[in-house]
C-alpha positions in Angstrom: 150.9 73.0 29.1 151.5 71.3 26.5 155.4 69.5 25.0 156.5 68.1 22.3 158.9 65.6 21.7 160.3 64.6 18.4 163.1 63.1 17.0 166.2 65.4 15.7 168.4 64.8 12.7 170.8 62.4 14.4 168.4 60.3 16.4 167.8 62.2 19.7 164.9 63.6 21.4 164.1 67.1 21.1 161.6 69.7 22.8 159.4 71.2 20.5 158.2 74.9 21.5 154.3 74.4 23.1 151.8 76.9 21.4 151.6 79.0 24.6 155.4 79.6 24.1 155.4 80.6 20.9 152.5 83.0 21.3 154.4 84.6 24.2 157.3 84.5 21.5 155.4 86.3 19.1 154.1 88.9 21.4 157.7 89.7 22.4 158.9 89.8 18.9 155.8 92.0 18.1 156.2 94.9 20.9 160.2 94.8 19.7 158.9 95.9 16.1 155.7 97.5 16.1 155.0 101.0 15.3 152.9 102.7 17.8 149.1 103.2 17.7 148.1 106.2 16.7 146.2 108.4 19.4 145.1 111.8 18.7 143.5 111.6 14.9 140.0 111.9 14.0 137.6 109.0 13.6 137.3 105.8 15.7 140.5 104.9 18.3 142.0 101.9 17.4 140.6 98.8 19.7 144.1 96.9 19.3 147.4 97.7 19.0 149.4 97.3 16.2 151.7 94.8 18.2 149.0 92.5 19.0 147.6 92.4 15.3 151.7 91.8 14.4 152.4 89.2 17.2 148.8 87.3 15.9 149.5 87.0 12.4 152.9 86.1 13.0 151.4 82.9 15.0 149.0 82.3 12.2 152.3 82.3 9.9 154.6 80.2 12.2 151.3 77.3 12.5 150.3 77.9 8.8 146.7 78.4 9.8 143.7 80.0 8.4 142.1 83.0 10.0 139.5 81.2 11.6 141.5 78.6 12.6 144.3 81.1 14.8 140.9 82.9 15.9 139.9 79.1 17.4 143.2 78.2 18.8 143.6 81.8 20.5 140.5 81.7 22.3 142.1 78.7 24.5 145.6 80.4 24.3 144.8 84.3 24.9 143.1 85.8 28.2 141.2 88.7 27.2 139.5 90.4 23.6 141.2 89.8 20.9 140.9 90.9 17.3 138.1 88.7 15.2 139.3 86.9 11.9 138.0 89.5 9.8 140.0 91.6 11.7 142.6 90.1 11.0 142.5 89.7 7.6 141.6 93.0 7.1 144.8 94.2 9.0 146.9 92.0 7.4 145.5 93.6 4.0 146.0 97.3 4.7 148.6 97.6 7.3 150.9 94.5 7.5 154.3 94.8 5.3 155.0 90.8 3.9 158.9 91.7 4.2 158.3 92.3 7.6 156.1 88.9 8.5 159.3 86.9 6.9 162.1 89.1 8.8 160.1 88.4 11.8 159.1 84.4 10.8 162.6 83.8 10.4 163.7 85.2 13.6 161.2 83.4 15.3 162.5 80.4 14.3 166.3 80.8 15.1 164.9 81.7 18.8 162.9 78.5 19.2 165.4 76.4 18.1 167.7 77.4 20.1 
């Protein structure tokens, strides 16, 4: 695990959120928010959840990463399959709201500061 100390405003050490933390973060934040998958319709069944596309994305925001960059720093971070980078970008094209991503970004960040 990993932690991160910097220096605040005023001179004093503070604990910067590991990459593990924010992921679980994000994941949280994601479920909270996300509408549900749809079951039911015809053609193929979604492989992911709309949560865990949200809750990725919104990693790849909070790090200012490129796609293939949060698909490299997942596969150490994430147990499990996980959506591709193309996946990803394609999501983000078609289904993610950008008013959303910012609501979300900026709650993010009042939580790990705290």
């Amino acid at each position: 695990m990993y932690i991160f100390l910097l220096m605040g405003k005023r001179g004093f050490v503070r604990r910067e959120a590991s990459p593990k933390e924010v992921l679980e973060h994000c994941l949280r934040l994601a479920r909270e928010v996300a509408p549900p998958t749809p079951k039911g319709k015809r053609g193929r069944p979604w492989r992911y959840s709309h949560a865990l596309y949200l809750a990725i994305l919104l990693y790849r925001a909070f790090f200012h990463l490129t796609y293939r960059e949060t698909e490299a720093s997942l596969q150490d971070l994430m147990e499990g399959p996980f959506p591709s980078h193309q996946s990803l970008a394609r999501y983000a094209l078609k289904h993610l709201d950008p008013k959303l991503l910012e609501a979300l970004l900026e709650r993010l960040s009042r939580e790990l500061e705290a």
